[in-house]
N, C-alpha and C positions, 0 to 999 in steps of 0.2 A: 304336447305330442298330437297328430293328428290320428284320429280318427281311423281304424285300420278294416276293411270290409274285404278286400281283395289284396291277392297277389300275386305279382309277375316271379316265376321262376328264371332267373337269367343264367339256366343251362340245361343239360339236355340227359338225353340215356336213363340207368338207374337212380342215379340220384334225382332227378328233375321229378321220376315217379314216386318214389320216396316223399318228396317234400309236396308234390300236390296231396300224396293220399292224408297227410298230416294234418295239413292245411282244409283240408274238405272234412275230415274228421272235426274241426275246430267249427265249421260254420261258413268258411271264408268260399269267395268268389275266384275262381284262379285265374291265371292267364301262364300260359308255354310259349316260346319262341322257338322257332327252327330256321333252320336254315334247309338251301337248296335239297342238301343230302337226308335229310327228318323230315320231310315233308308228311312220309304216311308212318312218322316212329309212333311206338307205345305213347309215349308221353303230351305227344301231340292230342291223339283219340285222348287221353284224361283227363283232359284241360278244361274246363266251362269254354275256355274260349283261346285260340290261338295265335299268331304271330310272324308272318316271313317275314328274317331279320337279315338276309343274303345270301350268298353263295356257298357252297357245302363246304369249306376250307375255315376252320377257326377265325383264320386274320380277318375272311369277309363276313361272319355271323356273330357267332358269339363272344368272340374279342371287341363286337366293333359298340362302342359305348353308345356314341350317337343313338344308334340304329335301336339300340335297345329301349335306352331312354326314352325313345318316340314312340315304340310299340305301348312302356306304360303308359304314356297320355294317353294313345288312341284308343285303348282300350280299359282305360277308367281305373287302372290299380294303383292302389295305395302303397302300397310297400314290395319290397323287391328282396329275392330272395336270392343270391349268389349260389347255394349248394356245394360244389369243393373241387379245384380245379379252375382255369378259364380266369373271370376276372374275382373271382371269390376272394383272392388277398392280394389286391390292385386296391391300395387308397386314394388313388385318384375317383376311380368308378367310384367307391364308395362316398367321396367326397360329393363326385355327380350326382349322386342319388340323392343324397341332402339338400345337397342346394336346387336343387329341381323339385323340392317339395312333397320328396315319396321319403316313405319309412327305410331303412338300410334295417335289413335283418340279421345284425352282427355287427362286431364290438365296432369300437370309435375309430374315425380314419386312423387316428393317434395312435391308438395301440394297434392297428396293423401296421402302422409305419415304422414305429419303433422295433416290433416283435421283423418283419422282414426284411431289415437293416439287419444278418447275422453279429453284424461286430459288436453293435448298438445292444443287440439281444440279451449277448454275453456278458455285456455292461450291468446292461440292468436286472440281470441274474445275479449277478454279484453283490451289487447292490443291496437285494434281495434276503441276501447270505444262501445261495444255490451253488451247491458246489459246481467250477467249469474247468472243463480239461486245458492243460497250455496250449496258448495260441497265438495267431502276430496278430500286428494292423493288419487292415487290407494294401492289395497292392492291384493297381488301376492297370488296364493295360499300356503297355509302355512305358511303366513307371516300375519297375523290378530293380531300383538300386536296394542293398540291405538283405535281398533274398536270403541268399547263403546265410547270411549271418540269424536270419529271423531262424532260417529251419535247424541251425545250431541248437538256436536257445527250446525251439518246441521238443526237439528229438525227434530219430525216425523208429520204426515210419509213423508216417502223419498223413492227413488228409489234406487234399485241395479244395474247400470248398467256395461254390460260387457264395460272395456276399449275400444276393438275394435270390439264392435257390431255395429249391422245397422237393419235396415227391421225388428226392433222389437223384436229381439231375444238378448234372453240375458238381460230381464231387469223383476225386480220383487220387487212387492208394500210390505212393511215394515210399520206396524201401530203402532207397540211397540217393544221395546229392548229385549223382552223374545225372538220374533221372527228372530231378526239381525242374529245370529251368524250364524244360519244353511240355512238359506235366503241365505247369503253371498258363504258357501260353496256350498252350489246347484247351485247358478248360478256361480261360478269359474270353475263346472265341466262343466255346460253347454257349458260358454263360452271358453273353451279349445277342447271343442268336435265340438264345431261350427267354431273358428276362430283360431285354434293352438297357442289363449292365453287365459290363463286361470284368468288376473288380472281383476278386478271391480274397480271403484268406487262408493261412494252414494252418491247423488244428494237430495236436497227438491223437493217436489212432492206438487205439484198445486192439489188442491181437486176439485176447479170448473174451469177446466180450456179447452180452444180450442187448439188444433194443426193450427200453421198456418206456410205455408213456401213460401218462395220468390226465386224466378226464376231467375236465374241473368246468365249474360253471358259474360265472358271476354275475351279479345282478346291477353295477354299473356306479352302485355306494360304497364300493370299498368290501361290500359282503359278497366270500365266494364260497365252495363247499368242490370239495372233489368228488369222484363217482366211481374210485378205485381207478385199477393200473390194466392195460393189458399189454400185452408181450407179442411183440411185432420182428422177433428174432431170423427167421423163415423166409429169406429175401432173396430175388434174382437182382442181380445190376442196382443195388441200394432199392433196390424198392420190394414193398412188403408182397406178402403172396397166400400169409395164413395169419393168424391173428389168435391170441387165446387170453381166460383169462377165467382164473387167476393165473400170476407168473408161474412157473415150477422151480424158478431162479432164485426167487425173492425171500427172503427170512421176514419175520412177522415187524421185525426192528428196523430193517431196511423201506420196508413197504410203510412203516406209519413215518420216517425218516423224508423219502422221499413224497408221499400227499401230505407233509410239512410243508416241505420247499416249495411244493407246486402251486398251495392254496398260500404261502408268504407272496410269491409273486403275484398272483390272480391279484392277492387284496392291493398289490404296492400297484400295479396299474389302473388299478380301481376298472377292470376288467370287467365287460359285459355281454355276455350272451356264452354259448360251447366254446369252449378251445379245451386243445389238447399240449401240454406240456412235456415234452422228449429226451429221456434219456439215456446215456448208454450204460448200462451195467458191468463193471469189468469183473470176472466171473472167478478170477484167481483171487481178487483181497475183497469182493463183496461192496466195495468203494463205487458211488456212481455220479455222474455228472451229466451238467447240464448241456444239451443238443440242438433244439432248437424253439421254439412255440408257433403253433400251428392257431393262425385265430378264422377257425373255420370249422365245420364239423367232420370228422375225418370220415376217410371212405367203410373204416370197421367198428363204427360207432355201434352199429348193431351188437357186437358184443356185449357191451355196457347195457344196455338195453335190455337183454336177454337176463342177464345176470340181475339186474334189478328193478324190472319191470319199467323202468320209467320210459317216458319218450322223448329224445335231448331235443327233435326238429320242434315236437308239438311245444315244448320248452320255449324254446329259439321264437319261436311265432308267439306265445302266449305274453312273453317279454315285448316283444315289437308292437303288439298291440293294447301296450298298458297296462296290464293286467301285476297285480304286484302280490308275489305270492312268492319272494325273500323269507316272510317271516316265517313261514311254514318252512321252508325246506333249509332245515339246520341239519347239519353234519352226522348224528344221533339218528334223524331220520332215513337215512340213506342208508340202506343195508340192502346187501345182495349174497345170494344162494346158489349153491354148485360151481358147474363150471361149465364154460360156452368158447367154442371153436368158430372163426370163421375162415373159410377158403375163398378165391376169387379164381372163377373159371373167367379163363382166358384163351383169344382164339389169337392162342399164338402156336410155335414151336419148338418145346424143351428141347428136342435136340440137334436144334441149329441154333443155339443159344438164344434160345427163348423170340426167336423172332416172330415179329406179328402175322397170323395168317388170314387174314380179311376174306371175305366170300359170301356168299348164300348161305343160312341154313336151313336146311332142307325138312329136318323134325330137331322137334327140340322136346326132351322128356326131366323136367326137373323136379325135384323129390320134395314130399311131402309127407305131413305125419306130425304127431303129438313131439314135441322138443326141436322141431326141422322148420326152419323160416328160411325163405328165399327171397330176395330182393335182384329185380331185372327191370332190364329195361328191350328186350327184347321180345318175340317172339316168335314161334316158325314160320318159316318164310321170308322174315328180315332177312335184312343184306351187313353185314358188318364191315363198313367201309375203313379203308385205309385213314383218312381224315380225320379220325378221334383216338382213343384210348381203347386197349383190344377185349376191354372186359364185358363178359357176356353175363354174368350172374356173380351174387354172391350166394352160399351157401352158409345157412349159420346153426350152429344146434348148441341145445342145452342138455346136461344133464346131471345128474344128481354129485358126480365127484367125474375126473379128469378120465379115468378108463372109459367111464361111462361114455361122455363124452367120443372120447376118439372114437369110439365102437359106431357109436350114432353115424358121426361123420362118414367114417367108414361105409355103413350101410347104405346113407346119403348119395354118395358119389358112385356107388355100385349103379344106383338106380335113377341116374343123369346120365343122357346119352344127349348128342350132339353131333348130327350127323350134314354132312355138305361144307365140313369146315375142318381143320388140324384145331385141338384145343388141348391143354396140360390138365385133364382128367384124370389122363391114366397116373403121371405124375404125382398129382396131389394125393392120388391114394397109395404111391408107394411111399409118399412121405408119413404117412397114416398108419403103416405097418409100420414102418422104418422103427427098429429097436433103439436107438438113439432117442428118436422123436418121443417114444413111448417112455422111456426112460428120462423126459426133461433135459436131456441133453442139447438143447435147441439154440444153440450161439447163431450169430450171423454167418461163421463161416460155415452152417450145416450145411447147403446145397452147394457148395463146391469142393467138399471135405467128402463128400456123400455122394460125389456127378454120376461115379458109375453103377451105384445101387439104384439111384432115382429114376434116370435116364435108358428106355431101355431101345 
């Protein structure tokens, strides 16, 4: 393995700061890329050294591999860090990174290819012995003979999902058979517009059911260890928006049940570096199954973190540059304390169904204090451009048992203001009172079961 002194972050925003301050914690040399639009972002100032990689739009910067790939030469780094998002589970990029003679800082093309093949996932879930919900083959666009008959056999309703989606996209609820057909072609276009594949398959769909996923971290021999579970139930349009953990779902049986399965897989892929394994909990027989794998560090890894002081990025790098320190971290020594919230302020608009609201901010005030971490990639005065993802902060706290917590939180978002922009603050705090929420009643149907308490 070569030799690891520096490294290029190949993305941008909070995560991109995240993973330089990790990195600069460890010793290491950084390098950032930006594009047109990040020219004067946070992450850029944090860098040793920086990178124009093109034009402020994804497809000309940070999608564009070439571009990337030349910025590590010219700038001398060893190893390259994907971060979550962009090309972070693209195994060709990963593939380019290899063969161009830099470090990839996360698991083998192999296992992101397999894990972002959903069909293939589900396979080797099974495999596994990971319990997976019914489901069909894929069906390709234009290629829908068997439809009808596949969604017989799954039952409704069911989901559409994109083969290889992720982060929520590409996936769309089916209540009756009138609806399949054009369901199915709507999200084929989708998911070709999003991932350059346009195949699905359908999936049974849990009606009362939680998101919950397990953290697991392997070391590339077959040895893996989990890092507990957090519960990602709290979602607009499939994607998460709070994050906690411990679950409030979870029985003690179910949760050693489920970091079973997840640390059987990790070992059967001979799995290396953070991933996150996804499940959905159906909330009526306690029964849960397998959803997807995510081989990348997720956006509320901080959670885990909080809860057991470790650091999964500083992990991720320490792994990448050799460093072999498997035998120490056995399953026994993993223990974590309390319980830890995280929210993702967003400059968007809950009540225009969460639409993005991009702009200037004008002051930005975010909270601080004993159990309160904040992870950004902003500051006042930025501009939060249409061109990326609308998240402005994360907010994360600790504290000694779940009221606690929420209280924390609570106080948190009292004292984050956000001004020259629309953001779901106010929101997340009424989800924060919300007697449901307080009571672990937190399915995925809470925010549209909930629209007119949340929403004001």
């Amino acid at each position: 393995m070569r030799r690891v002194a520096s490294v290029l972050v190949a993305n941008r925003g909070e995560i991109a700061c995240r993973v330089l301050r990790s990195a600069k914690a460890l010793g290491l040399r950084t390098v950032a890329v930006y594009s047109e639009a990040d020219a004067g972002a946070a992450h850029v100032a944090l860098a040793d050294k920086a990178v124009a990689i093109g034009g402020p739009k994804p497809v000309d910067s940070y999608l564009r591999i070439p571009a990337i790939l030349h910025a590590a030469r010219d700038a001398g780094a060893d190893a390259v860090h994907p971060g979550y998002g962009f090309l972070a589970e693209n195994e060709g990029f990963a593939r380019a990174v290899e063969d161009a003679g830099l470090v990839w800082v996360g698991p083998t093309p192999q296992s992101i290819e397999d894990m972002g093949d959903k069909e293939r996932a589900r396979l080797l879930a099974k495999a596994a012995g990971v319990p997976v919900l019914p489901g069909s083959g894929r069906f390709a666009p234009g290629e829908l003979d068997g439809l009808e008959e596949a969604a017989h056999e799954v039952g409704f309703p069911l989901l559409v999902k994109a083969s290889a989606g992720g982060g929520g996209i590409g996936m769309r609820l089916v209540e009756r058979m009138d609806d399949l057909r054009k369901t199915v072609e709507a999200t084929q276009g989708l998911a070709a517009r999003s991932f350059g594949d346009g195949a699905v398959f359908l999936e049974r769909y849990v009606r009362h059911a939680r998101h919950v996923e397990m953290q697991v971290f392997g070391f590339g021999d077959g040895h893996a260890v989990h890092c507990f579970e957090r519960e990602c139930s709290i979602q607009r349009r499939f994607q998460k928006i709070i994050e906690e953990s411990p679950s409030p779902g979870l029985t003690p049986e179910a949760r050693a049940a489920m970091a079973h399965a997840a640390v059987a897989l990790a070992h059967q892929e001979r799995y290396r570096g953070a991933g996150t394994i996804e499940f959905v909990l159906d909330d009526d027989t306690g029964a849960f199954y397998f959803l997807e794998m995510n081989t990348r560090i997720q956006v509320e890894h901080p959670v885990t973190e909080m809860l057991t002081g470790l650091d999964l990025v500083g992990m991720q790098l320490r792994l990448a540059m050799g460093e072999h320190f498997g035998a120490q971290m056995t399953q026994d020594r993993i223990q974590r304390h309390g319980h830890a919230i995280e929210v993702r302020i967003c400059a968007e608009n809950p009540a225009k169904m969460f639409l993005p609201s991009p702009g200037r901010i004008t002051r930005l005030v975010l909270p601080e204090g004993e159990g309160v971490r904040v992870d950004t990639g902003v500051r006042e005065g930025d501009t939060v451009t249409p061109h990326y993802d609308s998240m402005i902060a994360k907010v994360i706290v600790h504290g000694p048992t779940r009221d606690a917590a929420i209280a924390r939180m609570g106080a948190a978002l009292e004292g984050s203001v956000v001004e020259g922009i629309t953001t779901n603050i106010a929101f997340l705090r009424r989800v924060m009172n919300h007697e449901a929420f307080r009571f672990g009643r937190t399915l995925t149907s809470f925010v549209d079961v909930h629209r007119a308490d949340l929403i004001g």
